[in-house]
TORNU-15906 format. One record per residue: x, y, z of N, C-alpha, C in turn. Coordinates in steps of 0.2 Angstrom, whole numbers, plus 5000, padded with zeros to 4 digits. Layout:
% TORNU-15906
PT  nxx  nyy  nzz caxx cayy cazz  cxx  cyy  czz
PT    X    Y    Z    X    Y    Z    X    Y    Z
...
END
This chain:
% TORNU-15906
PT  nxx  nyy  nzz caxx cayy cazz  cxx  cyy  czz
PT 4873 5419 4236 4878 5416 4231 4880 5409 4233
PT 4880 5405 4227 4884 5396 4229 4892 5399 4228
PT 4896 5397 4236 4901 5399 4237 4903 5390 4239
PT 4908 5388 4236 4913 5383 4238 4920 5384 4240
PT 4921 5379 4245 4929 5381 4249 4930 5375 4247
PT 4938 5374 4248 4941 5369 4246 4947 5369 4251
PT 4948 5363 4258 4953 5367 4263 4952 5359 4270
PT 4953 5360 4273 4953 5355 4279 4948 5358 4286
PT 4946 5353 4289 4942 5353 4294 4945 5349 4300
PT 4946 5354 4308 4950 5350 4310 4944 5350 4319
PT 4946 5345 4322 4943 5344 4328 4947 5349 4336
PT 4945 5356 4335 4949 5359 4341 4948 5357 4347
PT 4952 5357 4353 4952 5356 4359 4953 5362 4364
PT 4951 5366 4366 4953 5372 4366 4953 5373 4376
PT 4959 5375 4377 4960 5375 4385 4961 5381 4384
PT 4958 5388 4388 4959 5395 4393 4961 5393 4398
PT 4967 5397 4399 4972 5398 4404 4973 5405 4406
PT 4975 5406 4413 4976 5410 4414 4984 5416 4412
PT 4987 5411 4411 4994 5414 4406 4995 5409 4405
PT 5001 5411 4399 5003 5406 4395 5008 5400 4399
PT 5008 5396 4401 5013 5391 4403 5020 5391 4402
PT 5026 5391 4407 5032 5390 4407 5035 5382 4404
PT 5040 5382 4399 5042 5377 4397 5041 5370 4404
PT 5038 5363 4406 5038 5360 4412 5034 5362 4417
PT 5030 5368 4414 5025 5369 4420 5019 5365 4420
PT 5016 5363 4425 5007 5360 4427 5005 5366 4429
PT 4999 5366 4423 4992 5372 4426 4987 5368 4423
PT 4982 5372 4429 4973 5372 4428 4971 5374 4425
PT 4969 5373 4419 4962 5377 4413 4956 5380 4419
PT 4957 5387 4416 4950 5388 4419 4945 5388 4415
PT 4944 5384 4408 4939 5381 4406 4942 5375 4400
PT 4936 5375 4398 4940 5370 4390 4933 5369 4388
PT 4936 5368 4381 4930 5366 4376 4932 5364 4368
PT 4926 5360 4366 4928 5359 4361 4925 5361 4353
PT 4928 5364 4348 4926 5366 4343 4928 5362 4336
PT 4921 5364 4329 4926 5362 4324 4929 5369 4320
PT 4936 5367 4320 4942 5373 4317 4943 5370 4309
PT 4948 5372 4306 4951 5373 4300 4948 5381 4297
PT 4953 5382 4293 4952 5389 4289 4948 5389 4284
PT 4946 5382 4280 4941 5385 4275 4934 5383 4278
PT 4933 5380 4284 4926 5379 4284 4926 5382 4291
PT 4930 5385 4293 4929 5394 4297 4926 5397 4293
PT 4929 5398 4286 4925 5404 4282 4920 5402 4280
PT 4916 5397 4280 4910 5394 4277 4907 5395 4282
PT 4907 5395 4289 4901 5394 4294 4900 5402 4293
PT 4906 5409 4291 4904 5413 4293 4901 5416 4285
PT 4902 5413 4280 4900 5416 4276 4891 5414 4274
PT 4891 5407 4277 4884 5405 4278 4880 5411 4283
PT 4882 5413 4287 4878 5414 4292 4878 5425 4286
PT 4883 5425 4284 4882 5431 4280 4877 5432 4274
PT 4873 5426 4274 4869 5423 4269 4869 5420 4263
PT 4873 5413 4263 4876 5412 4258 4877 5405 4255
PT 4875 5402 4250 4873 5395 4252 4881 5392 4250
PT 4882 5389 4255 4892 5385 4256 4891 5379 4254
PT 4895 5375 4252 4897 5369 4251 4905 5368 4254
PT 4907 5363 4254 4914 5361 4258 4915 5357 4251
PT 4922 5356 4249 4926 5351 4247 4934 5350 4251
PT 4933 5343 4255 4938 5343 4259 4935 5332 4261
PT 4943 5332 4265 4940 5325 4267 4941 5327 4277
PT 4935 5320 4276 4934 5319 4283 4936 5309 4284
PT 4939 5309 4291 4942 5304 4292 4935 5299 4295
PT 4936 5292 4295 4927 5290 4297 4929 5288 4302
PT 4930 5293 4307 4931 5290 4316 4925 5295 4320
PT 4924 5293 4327 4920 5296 4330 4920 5302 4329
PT 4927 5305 4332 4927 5313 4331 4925 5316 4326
PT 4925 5313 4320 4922 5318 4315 4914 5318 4314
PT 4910 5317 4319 4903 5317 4321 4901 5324 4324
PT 4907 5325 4327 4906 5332 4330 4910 5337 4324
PT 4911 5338 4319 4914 5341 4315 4908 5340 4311
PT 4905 5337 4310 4899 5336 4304 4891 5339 4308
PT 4891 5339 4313 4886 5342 4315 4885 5348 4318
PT 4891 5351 4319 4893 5357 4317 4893 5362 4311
PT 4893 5357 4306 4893 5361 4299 4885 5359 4297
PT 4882 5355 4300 4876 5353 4298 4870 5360 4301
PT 4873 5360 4308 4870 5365 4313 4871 5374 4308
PT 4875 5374 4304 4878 5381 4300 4875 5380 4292
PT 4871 5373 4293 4870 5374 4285 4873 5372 4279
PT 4881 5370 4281 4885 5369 4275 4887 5361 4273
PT 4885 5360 4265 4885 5355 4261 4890 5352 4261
PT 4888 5347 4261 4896 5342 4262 4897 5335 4258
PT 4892 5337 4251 4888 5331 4247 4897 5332 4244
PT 4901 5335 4243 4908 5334 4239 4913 5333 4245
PT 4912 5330 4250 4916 5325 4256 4917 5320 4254
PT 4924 5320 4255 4928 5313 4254 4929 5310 4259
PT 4926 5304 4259 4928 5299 4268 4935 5295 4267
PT 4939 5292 4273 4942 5291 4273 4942 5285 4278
PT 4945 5281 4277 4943 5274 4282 4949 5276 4284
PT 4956 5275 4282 4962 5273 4283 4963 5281 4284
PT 4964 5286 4292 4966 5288 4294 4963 5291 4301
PT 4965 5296 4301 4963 5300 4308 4960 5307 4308
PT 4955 5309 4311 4954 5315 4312 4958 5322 4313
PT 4960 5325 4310 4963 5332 4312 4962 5334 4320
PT 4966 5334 4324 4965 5338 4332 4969 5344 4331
PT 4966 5350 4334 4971 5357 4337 4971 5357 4343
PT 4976 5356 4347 4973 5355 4353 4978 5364 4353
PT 4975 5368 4356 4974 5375 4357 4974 5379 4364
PT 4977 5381 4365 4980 5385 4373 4978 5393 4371
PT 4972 5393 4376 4970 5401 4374 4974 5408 4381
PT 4976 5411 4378 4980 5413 4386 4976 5420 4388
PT 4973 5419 4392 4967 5427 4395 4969 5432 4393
PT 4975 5433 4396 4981 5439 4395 4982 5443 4390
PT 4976 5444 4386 4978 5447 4379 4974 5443 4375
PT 4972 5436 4374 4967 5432 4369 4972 5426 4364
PT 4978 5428 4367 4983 5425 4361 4983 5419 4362
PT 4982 5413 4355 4983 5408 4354 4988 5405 4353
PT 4991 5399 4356 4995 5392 4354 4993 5387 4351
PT 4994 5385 4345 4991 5378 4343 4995 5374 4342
PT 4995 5367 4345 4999 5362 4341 4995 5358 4339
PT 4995 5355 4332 4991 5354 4326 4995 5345 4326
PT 4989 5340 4324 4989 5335 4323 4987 5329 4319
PT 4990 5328 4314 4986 5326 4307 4987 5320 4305
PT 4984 5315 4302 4986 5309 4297 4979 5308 4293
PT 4979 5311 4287 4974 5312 4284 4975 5314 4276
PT 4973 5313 4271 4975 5315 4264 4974 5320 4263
PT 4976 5326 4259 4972 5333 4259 4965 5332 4252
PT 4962 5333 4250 4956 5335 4244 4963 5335 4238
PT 4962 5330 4233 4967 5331 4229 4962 5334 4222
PT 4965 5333 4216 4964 5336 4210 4958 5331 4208
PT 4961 5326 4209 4956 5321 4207 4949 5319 4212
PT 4950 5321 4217 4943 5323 4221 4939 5330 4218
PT 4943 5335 4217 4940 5341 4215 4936 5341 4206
PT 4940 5337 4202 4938 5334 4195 4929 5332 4195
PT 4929 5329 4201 4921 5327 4201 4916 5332 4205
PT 4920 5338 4203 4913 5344 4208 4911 5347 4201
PT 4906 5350 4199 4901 5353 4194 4904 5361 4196
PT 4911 5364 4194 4912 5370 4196 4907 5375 4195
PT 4904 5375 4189 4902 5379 4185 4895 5382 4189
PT 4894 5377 4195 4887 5378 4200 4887 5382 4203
PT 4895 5386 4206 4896 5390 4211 4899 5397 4207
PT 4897 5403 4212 4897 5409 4209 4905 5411 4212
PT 4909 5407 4217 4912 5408 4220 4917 5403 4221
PT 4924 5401 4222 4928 5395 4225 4934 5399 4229
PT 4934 5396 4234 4938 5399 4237 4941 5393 4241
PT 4949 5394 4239 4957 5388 4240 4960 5390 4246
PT 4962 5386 4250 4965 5386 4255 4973 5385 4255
PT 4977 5387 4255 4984 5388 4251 4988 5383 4255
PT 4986 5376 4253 4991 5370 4256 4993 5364 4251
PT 4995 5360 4251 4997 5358 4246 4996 5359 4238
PT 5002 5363 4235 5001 5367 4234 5003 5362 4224
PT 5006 5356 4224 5006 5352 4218 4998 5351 4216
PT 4995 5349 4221 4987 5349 4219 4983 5351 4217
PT 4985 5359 4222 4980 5365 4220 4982 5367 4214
PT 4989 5368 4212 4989 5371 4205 4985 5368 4199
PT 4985 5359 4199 4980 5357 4195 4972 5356 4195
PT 4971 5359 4202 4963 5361 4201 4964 5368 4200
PT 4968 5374 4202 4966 5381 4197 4967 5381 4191
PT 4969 5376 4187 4971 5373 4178 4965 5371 4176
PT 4962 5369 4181 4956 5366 4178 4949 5372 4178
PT 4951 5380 4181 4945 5385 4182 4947 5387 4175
PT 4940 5389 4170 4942 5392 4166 4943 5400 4167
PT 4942 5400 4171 4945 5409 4173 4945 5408 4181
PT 4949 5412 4183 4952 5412 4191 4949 5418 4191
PT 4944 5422 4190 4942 5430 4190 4936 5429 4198
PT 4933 5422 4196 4929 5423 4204 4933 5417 4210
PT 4939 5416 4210 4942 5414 4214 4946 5417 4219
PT 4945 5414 4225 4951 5418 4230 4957 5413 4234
PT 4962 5416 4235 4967 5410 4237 4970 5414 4245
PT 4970 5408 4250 4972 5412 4257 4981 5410 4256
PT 4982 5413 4259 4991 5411 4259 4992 5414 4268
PT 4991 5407 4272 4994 5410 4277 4999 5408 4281
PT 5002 5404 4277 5011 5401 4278 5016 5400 4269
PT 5021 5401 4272 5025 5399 4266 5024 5393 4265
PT 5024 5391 4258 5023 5385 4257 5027 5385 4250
PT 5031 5379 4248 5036 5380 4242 5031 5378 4234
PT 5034 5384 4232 5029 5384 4225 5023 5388 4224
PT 5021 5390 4232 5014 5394 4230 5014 5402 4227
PT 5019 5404 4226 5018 5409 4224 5018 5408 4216
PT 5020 5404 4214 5017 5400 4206 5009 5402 4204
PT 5006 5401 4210 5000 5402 4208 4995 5409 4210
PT 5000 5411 4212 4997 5420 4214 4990 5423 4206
PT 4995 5422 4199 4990 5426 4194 4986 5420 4193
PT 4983 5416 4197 4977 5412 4195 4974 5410 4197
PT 4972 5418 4201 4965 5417 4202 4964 5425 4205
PT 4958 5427 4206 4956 5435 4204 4959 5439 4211
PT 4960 5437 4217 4958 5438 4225 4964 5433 4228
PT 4969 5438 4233 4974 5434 4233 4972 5437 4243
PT 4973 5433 4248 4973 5434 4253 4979 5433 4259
PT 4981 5437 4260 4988 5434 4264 4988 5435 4273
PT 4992 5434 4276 4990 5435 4284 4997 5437 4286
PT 4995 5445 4291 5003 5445 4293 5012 5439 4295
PT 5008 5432 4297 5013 5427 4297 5017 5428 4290
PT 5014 5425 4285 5019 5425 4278 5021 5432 4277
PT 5017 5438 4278 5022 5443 4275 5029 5445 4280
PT 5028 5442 4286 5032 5443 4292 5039 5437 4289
PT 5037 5430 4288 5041 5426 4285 5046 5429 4277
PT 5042 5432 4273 5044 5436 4268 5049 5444 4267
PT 5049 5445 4276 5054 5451 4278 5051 5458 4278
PT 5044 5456 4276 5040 5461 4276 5038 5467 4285
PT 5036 5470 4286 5037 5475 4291 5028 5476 4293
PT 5025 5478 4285 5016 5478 4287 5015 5478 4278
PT 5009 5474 4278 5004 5475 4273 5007 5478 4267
PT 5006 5485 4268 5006 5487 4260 5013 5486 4258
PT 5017 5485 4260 5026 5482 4258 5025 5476 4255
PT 5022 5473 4256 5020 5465 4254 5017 5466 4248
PT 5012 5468 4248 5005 5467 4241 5011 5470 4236
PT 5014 5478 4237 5019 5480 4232 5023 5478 4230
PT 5027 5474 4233 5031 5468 4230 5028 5462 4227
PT 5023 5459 4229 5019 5455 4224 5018 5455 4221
PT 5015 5461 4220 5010 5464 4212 5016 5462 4206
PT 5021 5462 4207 5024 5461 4202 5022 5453 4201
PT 5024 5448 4206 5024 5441 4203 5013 5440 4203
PT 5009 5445 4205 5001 5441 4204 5001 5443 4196
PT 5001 5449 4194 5002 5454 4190 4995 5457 4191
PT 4995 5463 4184 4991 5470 4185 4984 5467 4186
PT 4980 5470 4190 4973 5468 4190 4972 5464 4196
PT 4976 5463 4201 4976 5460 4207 4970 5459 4211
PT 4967 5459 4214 4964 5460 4221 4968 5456 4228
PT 4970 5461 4230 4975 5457 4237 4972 5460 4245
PT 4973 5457 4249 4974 5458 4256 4977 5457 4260
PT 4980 5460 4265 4985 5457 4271 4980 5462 4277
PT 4979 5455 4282 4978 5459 4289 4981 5455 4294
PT 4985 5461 4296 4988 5461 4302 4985 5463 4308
PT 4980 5459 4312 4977 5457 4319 4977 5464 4321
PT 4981 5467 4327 4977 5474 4330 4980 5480 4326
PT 4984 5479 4321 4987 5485 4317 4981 5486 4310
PT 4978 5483 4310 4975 5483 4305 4976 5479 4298
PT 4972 5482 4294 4974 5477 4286 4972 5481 4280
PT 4979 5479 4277 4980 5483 4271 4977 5479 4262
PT 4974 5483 4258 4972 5479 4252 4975 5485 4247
PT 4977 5479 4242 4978 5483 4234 4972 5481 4228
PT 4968 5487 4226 4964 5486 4222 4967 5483 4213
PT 4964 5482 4209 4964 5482 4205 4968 5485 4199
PT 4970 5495 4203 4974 5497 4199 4979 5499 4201
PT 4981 5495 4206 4986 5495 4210 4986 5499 4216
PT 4982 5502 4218 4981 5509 4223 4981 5504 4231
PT 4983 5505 4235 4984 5501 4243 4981 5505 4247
PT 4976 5503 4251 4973 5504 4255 4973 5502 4263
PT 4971 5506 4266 4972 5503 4275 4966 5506 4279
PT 4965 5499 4283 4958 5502 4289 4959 5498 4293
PT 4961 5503 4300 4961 5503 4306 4957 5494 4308
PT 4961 5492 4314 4958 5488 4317 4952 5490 4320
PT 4949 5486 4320 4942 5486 4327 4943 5484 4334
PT 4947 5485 4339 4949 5482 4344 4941 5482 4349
PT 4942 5476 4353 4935 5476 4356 4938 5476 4364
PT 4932 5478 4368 4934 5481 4377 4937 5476 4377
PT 4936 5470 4377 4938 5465 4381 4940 5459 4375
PT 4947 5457 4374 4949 5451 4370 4947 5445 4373
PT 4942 5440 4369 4941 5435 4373 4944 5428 4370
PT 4946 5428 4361 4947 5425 4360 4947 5428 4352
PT 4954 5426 4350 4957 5425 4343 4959 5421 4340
PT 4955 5415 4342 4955 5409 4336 4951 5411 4331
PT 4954 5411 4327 4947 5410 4319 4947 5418 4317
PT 4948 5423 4318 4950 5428 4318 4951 5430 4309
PT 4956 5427 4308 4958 5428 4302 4954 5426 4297
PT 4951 5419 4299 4945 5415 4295 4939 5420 4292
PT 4936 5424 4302 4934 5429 4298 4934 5433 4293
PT 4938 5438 4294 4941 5442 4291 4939 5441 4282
PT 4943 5436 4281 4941 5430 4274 4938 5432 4271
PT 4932 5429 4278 4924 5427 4276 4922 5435 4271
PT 4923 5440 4277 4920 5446 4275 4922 5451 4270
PT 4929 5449 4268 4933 5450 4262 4930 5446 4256
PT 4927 5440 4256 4925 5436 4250 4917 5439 4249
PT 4913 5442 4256 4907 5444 4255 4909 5449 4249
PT 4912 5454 4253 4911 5462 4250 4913 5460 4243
PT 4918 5456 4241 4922 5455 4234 4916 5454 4229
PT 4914 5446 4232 4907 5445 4228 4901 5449 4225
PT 4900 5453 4233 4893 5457 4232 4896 5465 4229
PT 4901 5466 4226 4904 5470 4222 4904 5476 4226
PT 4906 5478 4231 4906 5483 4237 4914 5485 4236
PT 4916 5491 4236 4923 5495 4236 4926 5491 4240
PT 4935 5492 4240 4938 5490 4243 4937 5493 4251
PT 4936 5497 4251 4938 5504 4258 4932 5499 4262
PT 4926 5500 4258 4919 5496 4263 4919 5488 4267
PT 4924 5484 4259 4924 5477 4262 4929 5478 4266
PT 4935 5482 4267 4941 5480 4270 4938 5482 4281
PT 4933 5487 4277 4932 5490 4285 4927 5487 4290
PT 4921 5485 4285 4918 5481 4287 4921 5471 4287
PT 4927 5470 4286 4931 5464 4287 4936 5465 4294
PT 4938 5471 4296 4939 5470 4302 4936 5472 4308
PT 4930 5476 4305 4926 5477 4311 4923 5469 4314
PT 4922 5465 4309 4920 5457 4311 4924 5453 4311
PT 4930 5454 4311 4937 5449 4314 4937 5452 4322
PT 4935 5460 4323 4937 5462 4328 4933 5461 4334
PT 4925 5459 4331 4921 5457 4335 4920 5451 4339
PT 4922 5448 4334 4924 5440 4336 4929 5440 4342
PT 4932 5444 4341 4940 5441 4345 4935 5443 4353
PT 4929 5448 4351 4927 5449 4361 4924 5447 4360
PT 4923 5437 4360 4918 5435 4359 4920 5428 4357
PT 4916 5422 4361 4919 5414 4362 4913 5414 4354
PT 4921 5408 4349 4917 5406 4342 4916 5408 4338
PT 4912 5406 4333 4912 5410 4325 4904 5412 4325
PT 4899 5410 4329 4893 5412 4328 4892 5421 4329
PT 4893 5424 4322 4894 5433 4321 4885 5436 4324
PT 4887 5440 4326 4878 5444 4326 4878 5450 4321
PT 4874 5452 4319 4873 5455 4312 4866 5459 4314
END
């Protein structure tokens, strides 16, 4: 399938530690490395690699560092002919504290850069793609590129921070994707408490999701029914960056390729949870 994301791509700097640092503490990384991050062109590498021909709609700033962000997507196969260049700004950095002790991530996030607006999106041929999937941040712009889908039925939208206004846009589009942060922000407990009080603002006919990292993740089908499938935890956490990104990926596979809820939702965290033992997004299959 021609799947397009619409979303940011950032330059990560990724330091493992052996625990996490006390506020004023000096410590030695016992490694570091550098990756390219953001959440919709994490789901692209991974949706690419699940067979799948990706395009990106997003901008890139025209400095050196985004050489290694473009050759990484070059290395994955994904189309970047809908990239907006930007003389006047800076490259996206996550500079990223991985803590051994469990896998859990720190990001402090770095930005001076325009998001993909309406009027960028105006010039892509939607009609080419079987698939588009929104990255849930500025959310004045987004609503005028889902205005312009003549139907949101093959659209997915992630929600993994509040963001004022976005739930305006919940019934417009087929596939709503949420991440335990926003349902936690929203006073929510787990999953299906979340979708169930949604479903009133997406309305009837939803497809939704919420995964919550090692508790699992919960989806409400179509006719409102809420489902749950266990985490996949793997022997050893190596790393939980991109995790959710996964997850995404293999929830927009199964959706696409018309597969039940039960099967995309199990086979989405068996592949978030394999990631997490395991440095990257290069999945085996």
């Amino acid at each position: 399938m021609r799947i397009l994301a619409v979303g940011i791509a950032t330059l990560d700097i990724i330091s493992l530690v052996a625990a996490y640092p006390a506020e004023d503490d000096e410590v030695r990384a016992l490694d570091q490395r550098m990756a390219r991050g953001g959440n919709a062109t994490n789901t692209l590498v991974v949706l690419s690699q699940l067979g799948h021909r990706c395009s990106w709609g997003g901008v890139l700033a025209d400095t050196p560092e985004s050489r290694y962000i473009l050759d990484d997507l070059a290395k994955h196969h994904i189309d970047i002919s809908h990239v907006v260049r930007c003389e006047d700004g800076r490259t996206p950095i996550s500079c990223v504290t991985l803590n051994r002790q469990g896998g859990s991530r720190t990001i402090v996030h770095s930005r001076r850069l325009p998001e993909f607006s309406d009027q960028d999106f105006s010039r892509i041929d939607t009609a080419a793609f079987d698939w588009i999937h929104f990255e849930g941040s500025n959310v004045p712009q987004l609503e005028k590129m889902l205005r312009r889908m003549k139907s949101g039925a093959n659209c997915s939208l992630e929600i993994e921070k509040p963001r004022e206004g976005i739930e305006a846009l919940f019934p417009m589009v087929g596939l709503l994707m949420f991440s335990s942060g926003y349902a936690r922000c929203r006073g929510f407990q787990d999953g299906a408490a979340l979708l169930s009080a949604v479903r009133n603002q997406a309305g009837n006919g939803m497809l939704m999701t919420c995964a919550w990292g090692e508790r699992g993740a919960w989806g409400m089908d179509r006719n409102g029914s809420v489902q749950f499938s266990p985490a996949y935890i793997p022997r050893i956490s190596v790393d939980t960056l991109g995790a959710g990104d996964v997850f995404n990926a293999a929830v927009i596979h199964g959706v696409a390729g018309g597969d039940s809820m039960k099967k995309y939702l199990a086979a989405a965290c068996k592949l978030a949870g394999e990631q997490c033992g395991r440095e990257g997004l290069d999945i085996e299959r």
